[in-house]
N, C-alpha and C positions, 0 to 999 in steps of 0.2 A: 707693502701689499702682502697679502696672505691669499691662502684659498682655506678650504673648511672641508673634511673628507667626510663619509662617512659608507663603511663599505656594510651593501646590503644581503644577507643572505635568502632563499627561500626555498620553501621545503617545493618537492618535484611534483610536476602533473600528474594525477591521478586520473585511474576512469574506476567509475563503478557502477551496481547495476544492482536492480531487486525482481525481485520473481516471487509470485505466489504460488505455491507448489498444494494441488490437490489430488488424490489417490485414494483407490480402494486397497482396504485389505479382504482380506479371506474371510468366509461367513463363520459365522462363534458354533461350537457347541451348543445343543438345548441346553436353556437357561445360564449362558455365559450373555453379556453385552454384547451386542451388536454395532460393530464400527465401521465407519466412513470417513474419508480425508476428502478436507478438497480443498483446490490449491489455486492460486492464480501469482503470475510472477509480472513485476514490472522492471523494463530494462533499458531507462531513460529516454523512453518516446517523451517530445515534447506536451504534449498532453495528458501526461500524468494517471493516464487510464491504466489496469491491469489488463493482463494477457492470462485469458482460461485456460490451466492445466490442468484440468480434471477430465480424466477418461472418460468418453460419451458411455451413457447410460445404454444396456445393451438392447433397448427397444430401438435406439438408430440402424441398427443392422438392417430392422425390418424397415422403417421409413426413413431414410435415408434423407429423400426432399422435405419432405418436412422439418427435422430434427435443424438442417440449411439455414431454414427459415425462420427458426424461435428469432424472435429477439430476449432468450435466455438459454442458460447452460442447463447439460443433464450429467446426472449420476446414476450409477445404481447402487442399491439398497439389499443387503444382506440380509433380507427377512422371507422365512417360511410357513407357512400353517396350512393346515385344512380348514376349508369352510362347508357347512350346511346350509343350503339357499331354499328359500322357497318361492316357488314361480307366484309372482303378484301375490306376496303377502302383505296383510292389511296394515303390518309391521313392518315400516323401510328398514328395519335392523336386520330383518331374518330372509329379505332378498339379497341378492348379495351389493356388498354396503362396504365405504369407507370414507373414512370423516379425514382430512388431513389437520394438520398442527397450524394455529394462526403464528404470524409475523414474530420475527424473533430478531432481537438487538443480541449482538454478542459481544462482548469487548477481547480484543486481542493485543497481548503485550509482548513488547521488545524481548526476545530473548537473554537478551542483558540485565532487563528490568526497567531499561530509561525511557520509556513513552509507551505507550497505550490510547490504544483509536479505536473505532466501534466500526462493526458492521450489522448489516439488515438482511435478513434472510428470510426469502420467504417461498413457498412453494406455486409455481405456475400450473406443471402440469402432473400427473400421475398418470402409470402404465405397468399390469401386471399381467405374466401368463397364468391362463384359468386348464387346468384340465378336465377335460370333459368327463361328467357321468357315463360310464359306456351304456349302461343303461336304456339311456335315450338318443332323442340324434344329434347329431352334430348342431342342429340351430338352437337346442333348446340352452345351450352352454349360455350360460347367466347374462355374461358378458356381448355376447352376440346380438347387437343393437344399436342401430343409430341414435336412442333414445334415452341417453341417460335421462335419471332424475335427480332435483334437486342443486347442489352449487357445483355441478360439472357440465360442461358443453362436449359436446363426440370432435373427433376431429379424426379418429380412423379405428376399425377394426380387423381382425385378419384371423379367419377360421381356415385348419385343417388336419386331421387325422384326430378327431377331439379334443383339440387342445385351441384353444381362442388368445389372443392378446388384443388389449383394449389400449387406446391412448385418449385421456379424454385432458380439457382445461378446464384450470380452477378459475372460475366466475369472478369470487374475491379473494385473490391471495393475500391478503393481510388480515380474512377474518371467513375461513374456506367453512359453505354448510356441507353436511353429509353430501355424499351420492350415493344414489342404487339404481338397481339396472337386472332385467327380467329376461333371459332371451327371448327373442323374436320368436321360436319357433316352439316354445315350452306351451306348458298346456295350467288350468289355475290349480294350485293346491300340489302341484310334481313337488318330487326332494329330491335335492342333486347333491350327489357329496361330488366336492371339486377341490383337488390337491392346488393351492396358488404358490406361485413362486416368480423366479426375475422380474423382481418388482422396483423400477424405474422413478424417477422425480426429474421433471423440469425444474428449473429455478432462479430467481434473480436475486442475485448479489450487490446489494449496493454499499460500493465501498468507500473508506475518505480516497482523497487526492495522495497520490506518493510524492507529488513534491513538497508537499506539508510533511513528510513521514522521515523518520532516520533508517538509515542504511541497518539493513538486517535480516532476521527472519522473525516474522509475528506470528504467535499462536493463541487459541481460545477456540472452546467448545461447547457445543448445547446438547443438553440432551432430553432422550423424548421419551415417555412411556409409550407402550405397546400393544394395543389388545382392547378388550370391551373396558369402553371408557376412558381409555386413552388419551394420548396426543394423536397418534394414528389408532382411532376406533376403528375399528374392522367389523361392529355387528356383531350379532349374536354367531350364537353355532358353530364357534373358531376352537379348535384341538389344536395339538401338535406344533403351537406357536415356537419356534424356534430361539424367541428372544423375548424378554418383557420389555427391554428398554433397548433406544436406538441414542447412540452417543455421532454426532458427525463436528468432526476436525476440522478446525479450519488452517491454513498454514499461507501467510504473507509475505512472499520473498520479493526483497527490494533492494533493486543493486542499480544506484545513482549513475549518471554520468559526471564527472567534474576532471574540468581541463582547466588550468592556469599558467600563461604565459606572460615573459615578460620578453622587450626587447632587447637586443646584444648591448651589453656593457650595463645590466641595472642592476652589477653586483657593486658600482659605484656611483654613489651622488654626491655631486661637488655641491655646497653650498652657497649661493651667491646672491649680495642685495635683489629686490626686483628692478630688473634695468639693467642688472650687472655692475661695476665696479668701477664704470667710468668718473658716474656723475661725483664719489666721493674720493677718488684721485683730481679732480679739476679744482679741488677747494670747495665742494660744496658740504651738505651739513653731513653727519656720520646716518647710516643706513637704521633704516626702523626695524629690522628684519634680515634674516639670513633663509632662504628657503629652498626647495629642490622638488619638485615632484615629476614621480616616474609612472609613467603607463603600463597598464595590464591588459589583457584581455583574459575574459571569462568564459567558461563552459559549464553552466550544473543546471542541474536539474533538482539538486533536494538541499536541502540546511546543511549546513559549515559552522563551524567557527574559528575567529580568528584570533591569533595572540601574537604577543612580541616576547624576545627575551633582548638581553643586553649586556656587553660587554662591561659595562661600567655601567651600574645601577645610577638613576640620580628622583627619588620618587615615582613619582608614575610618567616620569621621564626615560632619557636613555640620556645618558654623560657623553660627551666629548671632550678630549682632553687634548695639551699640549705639552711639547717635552717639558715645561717648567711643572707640572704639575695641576695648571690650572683647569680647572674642568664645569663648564656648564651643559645645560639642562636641553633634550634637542624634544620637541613633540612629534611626534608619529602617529599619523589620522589617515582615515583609508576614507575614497568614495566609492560607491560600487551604482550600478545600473540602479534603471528604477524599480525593474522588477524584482530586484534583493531588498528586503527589508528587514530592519531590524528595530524589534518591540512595534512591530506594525507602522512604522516611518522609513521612511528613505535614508539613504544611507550617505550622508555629506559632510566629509572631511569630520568622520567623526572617531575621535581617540581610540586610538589602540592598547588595551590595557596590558601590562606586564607579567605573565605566568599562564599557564593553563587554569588554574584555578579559576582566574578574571576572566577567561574568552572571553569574547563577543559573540551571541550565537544568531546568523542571520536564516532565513525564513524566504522562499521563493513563492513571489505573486504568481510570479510565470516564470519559464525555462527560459533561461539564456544562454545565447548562441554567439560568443564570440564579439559580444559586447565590450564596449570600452568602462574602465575605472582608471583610479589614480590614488598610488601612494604619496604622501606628502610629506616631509619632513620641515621643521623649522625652530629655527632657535631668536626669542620677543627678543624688542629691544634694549630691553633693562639688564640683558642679559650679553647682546652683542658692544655695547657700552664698555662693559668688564674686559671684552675680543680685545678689545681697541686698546686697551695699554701692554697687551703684548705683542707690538708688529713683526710681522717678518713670521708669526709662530704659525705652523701647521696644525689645527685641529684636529681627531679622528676617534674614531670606535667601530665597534661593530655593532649594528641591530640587525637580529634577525626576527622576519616577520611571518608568522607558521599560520598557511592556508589547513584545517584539519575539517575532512568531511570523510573521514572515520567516526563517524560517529555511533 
């Protein structure tokens, strides 16, 4: 009788986690670019959603319950200029007017360079402070109106000491028409010069899935012209434009959960027929198989992959050997949950190839919590045949089998 060793190593449980990081910076010099970040981080919620990091835009100060209530995020926007408005001119460019930017795909790449995902960006809402002509009164400020026109709807105004802030929504944010907008209180044919500044955006982000995504940080950027005729037209009668072009950042931080456990003692699997060893000690025929598999439980949330190395190479096997020197061939196949897949298939008792180079790289349908798999070892019977004329011999090697979701 013999037994057949083979001791198993495994790299340690990890946790990880990603985040998308969004931020303002400071407003540019006249005629330098004008930048925005904005971030969002995900940190191995089972649902694969990001969590908004980007600073609320500074119109939430003023509305507070509303901004609660988007079902979209805000920024603010580094842009200044003077505008000339005309009360009910015949020309929506020369009331005061602004066109925003249609729908914008971005693509953002690994920091590394190894994968690239898109996102959709598009703007919900806008919100800018008007200062008042002193000139005239306080209602005649451009902006002071439940009535916008064109592709904005009102959702709130706030007049005091001449100075107005608007918050209106965009109608179609994948394809936004002008607005303009007269004060309630102006008179036809008035000129208003009005200083505009902390100028605000609602917005919806729609991003891919972070457990389809590799552990990292993702970056990509759009950018946007500025001024009459623009991406953000602002209408006629704009000076002092602070910026021509508006550049916004995007940054994708993504930090996985992944836990791997195995049971006490599954730095050893003994190899033995299925049955065990009885039936070919009693005289019956020699064993078809030598096999052993050991249980795992799983924790991830994003892509891994797997490799083996081996103390004694034998193909894209791993060797076992005995003190004579004889040494066959052992296979090493991994199952994992259903929500792991790999090349878009389930993952069932399927080979574990030999090197990093080879990984196996698996792909989560869904998050797993602690799910059961199984490693599997086994040496054919063409192979256990060869076992048989050396009795009494001890088998053994080392495989080890490397969980990597460093990715």
């Amino acid at each position: 009788m013999f037994s057949t060793k083979i001791i198993s190593a495994f790299t340690a449980s990890r946790l990880f986690s990603t985040s998308v990081l969004l931020w303002l910076l400071t407003a540019p010099l006249d005629g330098q670019t004008a930048e925005v970040t904005v971030s969002a981080r995900y940190k191995g919620n089972v649902t694969g959603a990001f969590e908004n990091t980007t600073p609320q835009a500074s119109f939430c100060s003023i509305w507070v319950g509303v901004c609660k209530d988007f079902q979209a995020f805000t920024v603010s926007l580094p842009l200044t200029y003077d505008k000339v408005s005309t009360h009910q001119a015949a020309n929506p460019r020369e009331q005061f007017y602004i066109k925003l930017p249609a729908r914008r795909t971005v693509q953002v790449v690994h920091e590394k360079g190894i994968d690239t995902h898109q996102l959709v960006f598009e703007i919900t809402h806008s919100s800018q402070k008007i200062q008042g002509d002193t000139n005239f009164s306080n209602t005649a400020n451009p902006v002071f109106t439940a009535y916008p026109q064109g592709g904005c709807s009102y959702l709130r105004t706030y007049l005091t000491a001449h100075r107005a802030y608007y918050l209106w929504a965009t109608r179609l944010p994948e394809s936004p028409s002008p607005c303009y907008s007269s004060g309630q209180g102006g008179q036809p044919k008035e000129v208003y010069f009005t200083p505009v500044s902390d100028m605000g955006i609602g917005y919806r982000l729609t991003m891919p899935s972070a457990l389809r995504m590799k552990q990292g940080l993702y970056r990509g950027s759009a950018s946007f012209t500025v001024g009459p005729g623009g991406d953000f037209d602002l209408g006629d009668g704009v000076s002092n434009l602070n910026s021509p072009t508006l550049t916004i950042n995007f940054e994708l931080d993504v930090q996985h959960a992944f836990v791997l456990n195995f049971p006490a003692a599954s730095d050893r699997a003994v190899l033995e027929p299925p049955g065990g060893w009885s039936r070919w000690l009693g005289g019956g025929t020699p064993p078809s198989r030598l096999e052993r598999s050991l249980r795992l439980n799983l924790w991830s949330t994003g892509p891994f992959k797997v490799y083996k190395t081996c103390q004694y190479d034998q193909g894209t096997s791993c060797g076992i050997r005995n003190g004579a020197g004889h040494q066959v061939p052992v296979d090493v196949a991994l199952t994992l949950p259903s929500s792991v897949q790999h090349a878009n298939a389930p993952v069932q008792r399927l080979t574990i190839p030999t090197g990093r180079a080879s990984a196996l790289a698996f792909e989560m349908a869904m998050p797993v919590a602690g799910q059961s798999g199984q490693l599997h070892f086994d040496v054919v019977s063409q192979h256990v045949k060869s076992m048989l004329d050396y009795p009494g011999s001890v088998y053994q090697g080392d495989v080890t089998v490397l969980f990597d979701a460093t990715l």
